[in-house]
Structures are given as C-alpha cells and as structure tokens.
KEMARVEX-775446 format. One record per residue (C-alpha): residue number from 1; residue in one letter; x, y, z. Coordinates in nm, 3 decimals, always signed. Layout:
<sites>
{k->NUM, r->A, px->X, py->Y, pz->Z}
...
</sites>
This chain:
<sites>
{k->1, r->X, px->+0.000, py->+0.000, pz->+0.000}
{k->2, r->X, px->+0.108, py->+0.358, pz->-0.064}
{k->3, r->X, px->+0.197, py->+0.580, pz->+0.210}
{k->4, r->X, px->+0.108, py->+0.910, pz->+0.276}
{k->5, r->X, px->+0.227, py->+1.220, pz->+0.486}
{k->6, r->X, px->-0.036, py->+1.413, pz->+0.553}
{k->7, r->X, px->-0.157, py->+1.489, pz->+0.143}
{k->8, r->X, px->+0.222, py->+1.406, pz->+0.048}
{k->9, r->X, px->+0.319, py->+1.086, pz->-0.126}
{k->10, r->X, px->+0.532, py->+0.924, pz->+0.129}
{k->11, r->X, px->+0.730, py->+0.580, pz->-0.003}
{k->12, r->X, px->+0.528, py->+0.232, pz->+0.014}
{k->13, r->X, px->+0.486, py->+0.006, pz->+0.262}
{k->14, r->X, px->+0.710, py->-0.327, pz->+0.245}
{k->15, r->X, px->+0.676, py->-0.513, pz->+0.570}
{k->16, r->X, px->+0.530, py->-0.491, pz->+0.958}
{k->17, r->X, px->+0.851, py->-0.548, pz->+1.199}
{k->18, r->X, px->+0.687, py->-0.578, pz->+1.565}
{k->19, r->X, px->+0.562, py->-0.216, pz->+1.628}
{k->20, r->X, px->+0.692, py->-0.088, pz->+1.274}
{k->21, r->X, px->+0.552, py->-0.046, pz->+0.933}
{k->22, r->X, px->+0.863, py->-0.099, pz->+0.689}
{k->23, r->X, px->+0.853, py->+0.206, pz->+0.424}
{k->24, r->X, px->+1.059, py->+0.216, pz->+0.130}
{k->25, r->X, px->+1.134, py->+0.578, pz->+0.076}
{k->26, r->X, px->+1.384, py->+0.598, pz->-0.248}
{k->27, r->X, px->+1.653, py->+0.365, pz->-0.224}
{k->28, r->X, px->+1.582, py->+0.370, pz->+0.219}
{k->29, r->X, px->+1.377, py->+0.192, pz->+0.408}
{k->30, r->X, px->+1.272, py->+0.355, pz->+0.758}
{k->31, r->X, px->+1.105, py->+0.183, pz->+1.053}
{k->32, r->X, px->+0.726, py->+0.411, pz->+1.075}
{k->33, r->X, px->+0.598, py->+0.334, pz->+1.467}
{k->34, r->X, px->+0.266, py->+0.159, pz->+1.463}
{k->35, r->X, px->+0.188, py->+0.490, pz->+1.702}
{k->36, r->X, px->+0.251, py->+0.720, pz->+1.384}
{k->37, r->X, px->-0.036, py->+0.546, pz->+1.179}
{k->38, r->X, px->-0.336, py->+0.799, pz->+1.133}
{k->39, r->X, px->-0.544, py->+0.580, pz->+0.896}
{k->40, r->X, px->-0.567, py->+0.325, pz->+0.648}
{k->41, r->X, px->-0.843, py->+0.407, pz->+0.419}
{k->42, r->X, px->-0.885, py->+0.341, pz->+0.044}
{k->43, r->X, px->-0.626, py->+0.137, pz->-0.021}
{k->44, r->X, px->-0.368, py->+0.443, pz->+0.143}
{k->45, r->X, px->-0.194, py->+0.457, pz->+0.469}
{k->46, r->X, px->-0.139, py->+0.764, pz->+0.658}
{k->47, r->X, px->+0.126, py->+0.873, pz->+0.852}
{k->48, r->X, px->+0.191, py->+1.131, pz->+1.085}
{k->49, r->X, px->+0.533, py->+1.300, pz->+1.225}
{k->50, r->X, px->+0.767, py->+1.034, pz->+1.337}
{k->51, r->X, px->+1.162, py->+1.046, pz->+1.484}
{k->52, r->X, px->+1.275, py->+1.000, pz->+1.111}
{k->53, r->X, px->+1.665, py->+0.921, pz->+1.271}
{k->54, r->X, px->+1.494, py->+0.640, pz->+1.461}
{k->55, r->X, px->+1.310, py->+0.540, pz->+1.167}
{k->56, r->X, px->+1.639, py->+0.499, pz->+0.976}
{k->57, r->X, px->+1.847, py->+0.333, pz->+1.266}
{k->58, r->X, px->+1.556, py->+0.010, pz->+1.285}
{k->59, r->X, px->+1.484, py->+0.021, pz->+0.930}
{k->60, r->X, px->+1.877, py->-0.033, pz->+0.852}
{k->61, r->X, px->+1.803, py->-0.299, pz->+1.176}
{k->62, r->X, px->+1.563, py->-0.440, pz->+0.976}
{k->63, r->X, px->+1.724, py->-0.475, pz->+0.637}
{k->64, r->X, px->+1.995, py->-0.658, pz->+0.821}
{k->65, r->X, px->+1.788, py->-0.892, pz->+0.937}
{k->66, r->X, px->+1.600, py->-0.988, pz->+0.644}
{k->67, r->X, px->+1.918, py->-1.034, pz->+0.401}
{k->68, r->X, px->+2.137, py->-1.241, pz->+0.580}
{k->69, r->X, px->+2.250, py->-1.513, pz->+0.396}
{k->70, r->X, px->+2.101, py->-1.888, pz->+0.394}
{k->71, r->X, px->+2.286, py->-2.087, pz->+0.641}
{k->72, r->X, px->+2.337, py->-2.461, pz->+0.496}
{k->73, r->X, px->+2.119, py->-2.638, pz->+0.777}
{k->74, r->X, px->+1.850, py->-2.363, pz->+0.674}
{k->75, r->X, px->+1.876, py->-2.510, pz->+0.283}
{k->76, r->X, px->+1.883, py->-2.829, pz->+0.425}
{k->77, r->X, px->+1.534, py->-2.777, pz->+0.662}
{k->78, r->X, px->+1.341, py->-2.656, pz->+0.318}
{k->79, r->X, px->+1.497, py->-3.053, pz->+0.147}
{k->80, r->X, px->+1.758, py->-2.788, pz->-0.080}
{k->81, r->X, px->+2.118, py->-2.974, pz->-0.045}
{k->82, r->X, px->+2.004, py->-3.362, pz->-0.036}
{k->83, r->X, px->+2.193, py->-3.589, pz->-0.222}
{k->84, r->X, px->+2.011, py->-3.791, pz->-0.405}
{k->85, r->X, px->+2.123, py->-4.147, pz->-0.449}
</sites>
C-alpha cells in the first residue's frame, strides 16, 4: 500500500517489523511506529510526524535482518542440499 504524509506521497509500505511499518522511501527503508499510523483508508496509509533518525536506525536494523544469507542447515530444513542417491 502507498503511504502518505499528511496529502504528500510518502514511499510504500514493504513489511510490519513488531511495532513498525517498513517504508521504502527511495533507495531507504525507515522503521514508521505503529503509534505514527493515522489511517488506512482506500487502499492508502497515513502517517503522521515520526523520529525519522529512529526510523532509519531500525529500518537499517531491519534490512539486516531480512538479508542475511542462507545458512546450509537452513537449505537443508526446506529438502535444498540432499543428495540424491
């Protein structure tokens, strides 16, 4: 869904991350708190003001978190690695 900043055209929601709505603003992503959310309405959410240095410290958190890389027993648990034989 889009997000919006007041009337503004904000960035786009991504993900929910406990208390935060992931936003991708440009090339960023920042960490909105749930607390921030005015409304969702017509297919829009909006946002109010927000600690946007926060907002880039979790959403960099965040990013972290969801690229690190595979770990072989991860592969493994979805059947990825098995030798077949």
């Amino acid at each position: 869904m889009y997000v919006f900043r007041g009337e503004e055209s904000f960035g786009e929601s991504i993900d929910v991350y406990g208390n935060y709505l992931i936003v991708k603003v440009g090339s960023e992503f920042l960490a909105v708190p749930r607390k921030s959310i005015k409304s969702v309405e017509d297919g829009k959410i909006i946002i109010g003001d927000f600690d946007e240095e926060e907002a880039r410290k979790v959403g960099i958190k965040w990013v972290e978190e969801k690229s690190k890389p595979v770990t072989l027993e991860e592969l493994k648990s979805y059947g990825f690695g098995e030798e077949e034989g």
